[in-house]
C-alpha positions in Angstrom: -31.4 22.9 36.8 -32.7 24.5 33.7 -33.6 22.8 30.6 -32.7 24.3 27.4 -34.5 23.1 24.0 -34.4 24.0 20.3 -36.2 23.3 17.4 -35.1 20.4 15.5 -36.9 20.7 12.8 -40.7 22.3 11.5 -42.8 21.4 8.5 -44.9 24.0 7.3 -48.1 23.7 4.9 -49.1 26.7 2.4 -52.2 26.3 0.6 -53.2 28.8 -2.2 -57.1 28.7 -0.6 -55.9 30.7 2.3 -52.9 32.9 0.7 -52.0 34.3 -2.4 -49.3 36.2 -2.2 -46.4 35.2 -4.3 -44.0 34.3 -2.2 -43.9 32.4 0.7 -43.1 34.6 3.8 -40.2 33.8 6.1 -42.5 34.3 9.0 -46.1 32.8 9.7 -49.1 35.6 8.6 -50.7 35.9 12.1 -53.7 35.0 9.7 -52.5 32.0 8.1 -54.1 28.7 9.7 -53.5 25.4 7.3 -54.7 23.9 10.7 -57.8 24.6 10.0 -57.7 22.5 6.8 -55.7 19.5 8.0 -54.6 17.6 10.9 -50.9 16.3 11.2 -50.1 13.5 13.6 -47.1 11.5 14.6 -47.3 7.9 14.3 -47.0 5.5 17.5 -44.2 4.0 17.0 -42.3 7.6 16.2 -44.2 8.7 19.6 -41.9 6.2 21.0 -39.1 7.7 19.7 -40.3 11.4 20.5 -39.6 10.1 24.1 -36.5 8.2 23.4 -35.0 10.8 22.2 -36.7 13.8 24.4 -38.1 15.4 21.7 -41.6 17.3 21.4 -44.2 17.3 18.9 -45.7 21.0 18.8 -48.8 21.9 16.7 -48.6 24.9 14.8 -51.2 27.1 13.0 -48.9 25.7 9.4 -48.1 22.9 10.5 -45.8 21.6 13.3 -42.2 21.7 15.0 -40.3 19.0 16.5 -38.2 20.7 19.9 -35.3 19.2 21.1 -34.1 19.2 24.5 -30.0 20.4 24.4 -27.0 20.6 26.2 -25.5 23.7 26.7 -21.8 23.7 25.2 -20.0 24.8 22.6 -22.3 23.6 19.5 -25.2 22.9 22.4 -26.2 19.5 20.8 -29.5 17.5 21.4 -29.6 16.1 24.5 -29.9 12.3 23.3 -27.3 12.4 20.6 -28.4 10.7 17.2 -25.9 8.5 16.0 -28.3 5.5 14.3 -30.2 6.0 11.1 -33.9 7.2 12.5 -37.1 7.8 10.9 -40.1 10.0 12.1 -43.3 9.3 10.1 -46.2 11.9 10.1 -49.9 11.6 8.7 -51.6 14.7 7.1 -54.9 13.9 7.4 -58.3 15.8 5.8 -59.8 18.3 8.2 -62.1 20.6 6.4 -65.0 18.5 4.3 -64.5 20.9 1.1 -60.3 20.3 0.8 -60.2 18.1 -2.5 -62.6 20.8 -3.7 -60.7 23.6 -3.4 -57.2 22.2 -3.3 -55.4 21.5 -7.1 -56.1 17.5 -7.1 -56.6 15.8 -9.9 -60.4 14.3 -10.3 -58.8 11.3 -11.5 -59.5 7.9 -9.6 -56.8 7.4 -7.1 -57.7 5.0 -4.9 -55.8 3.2 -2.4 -52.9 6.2 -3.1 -51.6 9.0 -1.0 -49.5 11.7 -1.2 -45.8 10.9 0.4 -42.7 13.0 1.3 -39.5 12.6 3.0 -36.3 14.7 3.1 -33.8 12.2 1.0 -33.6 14.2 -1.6 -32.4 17.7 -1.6 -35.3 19.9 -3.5 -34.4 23.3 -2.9 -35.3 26.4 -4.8 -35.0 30.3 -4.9 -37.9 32.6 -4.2 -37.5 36.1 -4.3 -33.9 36.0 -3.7 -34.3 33.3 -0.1 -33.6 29.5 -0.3 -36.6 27.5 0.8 -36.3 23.5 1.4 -39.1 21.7 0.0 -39.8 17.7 0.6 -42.4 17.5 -2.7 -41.0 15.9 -5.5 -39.9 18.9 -8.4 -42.3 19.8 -10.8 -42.0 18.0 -14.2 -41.0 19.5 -16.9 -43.1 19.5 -19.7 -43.4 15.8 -21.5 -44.9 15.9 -25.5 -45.7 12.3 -25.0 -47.7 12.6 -22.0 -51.5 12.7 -21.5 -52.0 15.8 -19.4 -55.4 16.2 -17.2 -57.1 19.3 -15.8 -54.8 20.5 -13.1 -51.7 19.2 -14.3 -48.6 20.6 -13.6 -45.6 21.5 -15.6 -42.0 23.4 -15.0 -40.7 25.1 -17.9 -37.8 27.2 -18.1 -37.8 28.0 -14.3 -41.8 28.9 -14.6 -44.8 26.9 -13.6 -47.8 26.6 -15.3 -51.2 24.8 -15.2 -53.4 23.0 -17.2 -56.3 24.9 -17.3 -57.9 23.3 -20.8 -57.3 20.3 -22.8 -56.2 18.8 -25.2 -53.0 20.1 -24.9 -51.0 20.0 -28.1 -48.3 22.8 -27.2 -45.7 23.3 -24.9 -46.5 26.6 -22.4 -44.4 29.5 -23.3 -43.6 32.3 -20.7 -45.4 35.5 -20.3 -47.5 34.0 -23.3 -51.2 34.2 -23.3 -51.9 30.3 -23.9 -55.8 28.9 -24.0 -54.8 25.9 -22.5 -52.5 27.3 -19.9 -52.2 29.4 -17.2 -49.1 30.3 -15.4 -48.6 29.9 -11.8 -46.4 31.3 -9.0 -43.0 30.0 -9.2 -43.0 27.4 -5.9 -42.6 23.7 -5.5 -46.2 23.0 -5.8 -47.0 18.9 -4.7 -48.2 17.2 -7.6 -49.5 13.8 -9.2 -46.0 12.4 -9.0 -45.8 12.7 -5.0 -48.5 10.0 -4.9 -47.7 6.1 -4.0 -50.0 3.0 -3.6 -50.8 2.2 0.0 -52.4 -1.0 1.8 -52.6 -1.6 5.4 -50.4 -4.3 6.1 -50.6 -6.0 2.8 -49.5 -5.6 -0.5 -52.0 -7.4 -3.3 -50.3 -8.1 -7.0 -53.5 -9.5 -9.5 -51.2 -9.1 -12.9 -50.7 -11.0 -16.2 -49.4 -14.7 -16.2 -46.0 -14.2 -17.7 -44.8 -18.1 -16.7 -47.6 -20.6 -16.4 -46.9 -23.4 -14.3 -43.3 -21.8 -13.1 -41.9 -20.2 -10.0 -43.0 -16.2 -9.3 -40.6 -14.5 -7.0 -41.1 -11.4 -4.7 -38.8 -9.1 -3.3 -39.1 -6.5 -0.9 -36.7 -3.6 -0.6 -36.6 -0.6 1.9 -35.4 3.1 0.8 -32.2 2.3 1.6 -31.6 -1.0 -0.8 -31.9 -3.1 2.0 -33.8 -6.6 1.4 -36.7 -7.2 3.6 -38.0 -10.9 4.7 -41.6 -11.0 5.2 -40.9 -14.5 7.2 -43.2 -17.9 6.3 -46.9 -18.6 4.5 -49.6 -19.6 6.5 -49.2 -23.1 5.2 -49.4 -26.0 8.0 -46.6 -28.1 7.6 -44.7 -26.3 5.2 -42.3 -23.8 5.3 -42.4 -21.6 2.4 -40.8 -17.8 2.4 -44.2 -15.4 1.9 -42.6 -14.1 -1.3 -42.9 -17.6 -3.0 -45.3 -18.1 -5.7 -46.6 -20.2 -8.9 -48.2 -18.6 -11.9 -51.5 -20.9 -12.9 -51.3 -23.3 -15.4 -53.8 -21.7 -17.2 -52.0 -18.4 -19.2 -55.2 -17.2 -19.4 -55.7 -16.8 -15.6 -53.8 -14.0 -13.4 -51.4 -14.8 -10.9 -52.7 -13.5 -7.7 -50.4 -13.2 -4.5 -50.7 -11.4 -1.3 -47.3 -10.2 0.3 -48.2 -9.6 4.3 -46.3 -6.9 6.6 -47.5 -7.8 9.8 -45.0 -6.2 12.4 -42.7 -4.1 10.0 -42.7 -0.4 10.4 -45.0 1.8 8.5 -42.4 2.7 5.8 -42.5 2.9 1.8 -41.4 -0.1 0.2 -39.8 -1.3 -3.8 -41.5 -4.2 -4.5 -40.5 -7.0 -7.2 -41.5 -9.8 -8.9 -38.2 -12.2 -10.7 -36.2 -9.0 -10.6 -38.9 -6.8 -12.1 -39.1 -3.3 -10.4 -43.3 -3.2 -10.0 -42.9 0.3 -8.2 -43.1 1.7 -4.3 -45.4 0.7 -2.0 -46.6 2.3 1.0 -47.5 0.1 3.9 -49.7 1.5 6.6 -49.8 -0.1 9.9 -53.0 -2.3 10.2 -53.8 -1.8 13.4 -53.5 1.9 13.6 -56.5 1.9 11.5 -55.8 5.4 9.0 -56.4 6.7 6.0 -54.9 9.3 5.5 -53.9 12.3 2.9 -50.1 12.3 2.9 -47.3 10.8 4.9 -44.1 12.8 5.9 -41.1 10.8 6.9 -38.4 12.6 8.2 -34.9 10.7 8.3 -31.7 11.2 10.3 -28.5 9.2 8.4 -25.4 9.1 10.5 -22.1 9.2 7.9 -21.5 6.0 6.9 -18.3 4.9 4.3 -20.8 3.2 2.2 -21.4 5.6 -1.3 -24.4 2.7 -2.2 -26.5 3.7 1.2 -28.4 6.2 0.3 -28.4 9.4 2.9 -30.2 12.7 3.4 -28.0 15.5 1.9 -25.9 17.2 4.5 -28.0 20.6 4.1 -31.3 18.5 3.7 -31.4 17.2 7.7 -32.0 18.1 10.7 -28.7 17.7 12.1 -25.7 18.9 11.8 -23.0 16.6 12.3 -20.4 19.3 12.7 -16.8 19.7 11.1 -16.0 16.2 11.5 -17.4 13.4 10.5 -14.8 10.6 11.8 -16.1 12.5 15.0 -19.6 13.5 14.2 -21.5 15.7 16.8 -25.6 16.2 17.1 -26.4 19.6 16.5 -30.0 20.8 15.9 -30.6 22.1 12.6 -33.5 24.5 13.2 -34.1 23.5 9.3 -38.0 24.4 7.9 -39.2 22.0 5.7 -42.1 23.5 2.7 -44.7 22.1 1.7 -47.6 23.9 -0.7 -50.9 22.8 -2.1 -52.2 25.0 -4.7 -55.8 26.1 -5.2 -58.1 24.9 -8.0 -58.6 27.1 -10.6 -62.1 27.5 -12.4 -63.4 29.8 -15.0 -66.1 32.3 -13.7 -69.3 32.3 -15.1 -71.9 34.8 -13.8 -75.5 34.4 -14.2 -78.2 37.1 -13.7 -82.0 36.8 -14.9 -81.0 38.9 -18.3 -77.5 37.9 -19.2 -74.7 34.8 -18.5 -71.1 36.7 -18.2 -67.7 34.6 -18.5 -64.8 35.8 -17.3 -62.1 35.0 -19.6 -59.1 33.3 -17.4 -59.6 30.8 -15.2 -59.3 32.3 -10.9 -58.4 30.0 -8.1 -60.6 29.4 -5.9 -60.1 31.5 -2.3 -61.2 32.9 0.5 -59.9 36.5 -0.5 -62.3 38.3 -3.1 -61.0 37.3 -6.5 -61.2 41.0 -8.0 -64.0 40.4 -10.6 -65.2 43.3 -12.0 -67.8 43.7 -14.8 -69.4 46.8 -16.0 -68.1 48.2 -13.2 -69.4 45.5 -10.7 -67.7 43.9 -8.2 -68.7 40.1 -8.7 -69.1 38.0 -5.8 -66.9 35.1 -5.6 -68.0 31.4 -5.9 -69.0 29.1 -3.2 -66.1 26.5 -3.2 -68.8 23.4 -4.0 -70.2 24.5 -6.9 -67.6 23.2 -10.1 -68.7 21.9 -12.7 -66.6 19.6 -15.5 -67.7 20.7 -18.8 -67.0 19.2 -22.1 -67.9 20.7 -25.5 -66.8 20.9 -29.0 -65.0 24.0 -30.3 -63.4 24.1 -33.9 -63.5 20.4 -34.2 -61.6 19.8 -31.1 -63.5 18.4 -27.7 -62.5 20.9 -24.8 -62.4 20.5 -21.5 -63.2 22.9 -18.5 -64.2 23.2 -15.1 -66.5 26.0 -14.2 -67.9 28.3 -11.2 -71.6 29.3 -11.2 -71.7 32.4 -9.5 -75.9 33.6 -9.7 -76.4 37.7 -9.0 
């Protein structure tokens, strides 16, 4: 008998370093490999559920696409039907040495944080006249309050832009030569705000003591609302729930509490303390022994009567439940979920025995030839690891820049 399969679902990762063209193409560039910058791997336990549900995991040059076996029919729907909420968790993981070099992070500490995604949320924009699904938080819009850093990112009025020197102390305008800005292609691009705290197993609060000598409280809550028990302390004799503490007596000295995950699912997390929302939490599984990029969890939610359960938009999944949901079916989407990582951009500065040229607006940094050209000259473009951060004063105000040496 012949097996039929179709693709469920595929995730695809632009990165500026290896294409700048302004759009994002509806089909792969034959030249295009973001596989040769990262690595994306399932995690065990949604192995297991790759086999459950006769499903295959297929590396692609951007990325990779989950297959589904079908059944032939009238809607031809997956072969195991999904009809329970399911989650498929992926790790992005660094493959070339110079990616943080190249790629728009910010040079702020982040340790202990990674990037995360899933599909709850429906982020969906226009390019060039095609819809593309994106599972990157939206860009933020401008914020006059905020302290932005090298890098940052910004949406305003359907155009993105980029800090390219600080301070900033003006909003960016479009199709406005700014010093501080530079605009950028109009994408999702991922961000500062797609990061989350991680631990492996175990989630450590060290924080003020708000009550001395009282009761602390943790609470753990998955994506969905849902409490989760992280069962009993290690305390011999006593049984005490592991989200159980007591602030010191002294107010001077933190309260310091370990919440431990052993055998729960890799999954994000809200964590609280007496009702206080302390933020999300993702918990990697401790015995897997990553440390990875990004995480990608992709979620099926069956229709459920509940309006306080939280489900993936109807358009946002990778099935289709068909035209009735009192009788919902298990078609295969075929959906392609975006994500893009934008370059770093530096100012040129080209150095010869007789004379230091700077080119005037910041270039990302690329493997295609930046199209420098002074006097005449084609410049040659600079070799990704060496940036340098550079402070100085200019009119009373300290700037701040980051730099390519480029010697001729």
């Amino acid at each position: 008998m012949t097996q039929l399969f179709a693709r469920l679902f595929e995730v695809r990762i632009w990165h500026d370093y290896l294409f700048l063209e302004n759009s994002i193409p509806e089909h792969i560039p034959a030249e295009y490999k973001a596989n040769e910058l990262i690595n994306i791997v399932p995690s065990k336990r949604t192995r297991d559920i790759l086999k459950a549900y006769n499903l295959i995991y297929k590396p692609t040059q951007a990325g990779f696409l989950i297959v589904s076996r079908i059944q032939e029919g009238e809607f031809n729907q997956t072969f195991t039907q999904f009809d329970e909420r399911i989650k498929l968790t992926f790790y992005i993981q660094i493959k070339h040495p110079s990616f943080s070099i190249f790629t728009n992070q910010s040079l702020q500490n982040f340790t202990n944080q990674l990037f995360y995604f899933d599909n709850l949320e429906a982020n969906t924009i226009d390019i060039n006249g095609r819809s593309h699904h994106f599972i990157s938080n939206p860009i933020p819009g401008f914020n006059a309050d905020h302290i932005y850093n090298m890098g940052d990112l910004v949406r305003e009025q359907n155009d993105v832009f980029e800090v390219i020197d600080i301070p900033i102390i003006e909003a960016p305008i479009s199709n406005v030569v700014q010093d501080t800005w530079a605009q950028a292609k109009n994408t999702q691009y991922i961000t500062n705000s797609d990061r989350v705290p991680y631990g492996a197993g175990v989630f450590r609060f060290n924080g003020p003591n708000q009550n001395p000598g009282q009761e602390a409280l943790f609470s753990v809550k998955n994506q969905f609302g849902e409490n989760i028990e992280l069962g009993l302390q290690n305390i011999p004799g006593e049984e005490i729930p592991s989200e159980k503490a007591v602030y010191p007596n002294d107010p001077e000295v933190n309260l310091k509490h370990s919440l431990f995950f052993g055998g729960k699912t890799e999954a994000l997390y809200s964590i609280f303390l007496n009702n206080e929302d302390l933020g999300p939490f993702y918990v990697l599984p401790a015995r897997e022994n990553i440390t990875p990029l990004g995480v990608i969890e992709l979620f099926h939610t069956p229709p459920t009567e509940n309006e306080d359960i939280p489900a993936v938009p109807a358009h946002f999944g990778f099935i289709d439940i068909g035209p009735d949901p009192e009788n919902p079916l298990s078609i295969p989407r075929g959906i392609v979920y975006n994500l893009h990582f934008k370059s770093r951009m530096t100012f040129r500065r080209f150095i010869s025995s007789s004379q230091v040229n700077i080119y005037d607006r910041p270039l990302p940094l690329s493997r295609a030839f930046a199209g420098v050209i002074i006097n005449g000259k084609k410049m040659p473009d600079p070799d990704v690891l060496d940036i340098q951060r550079e402070v100085d004063v200019v009119d009373n105000q300290t700037r701040e820049r980051y730099f390519s040496n480029v010697y001729i």
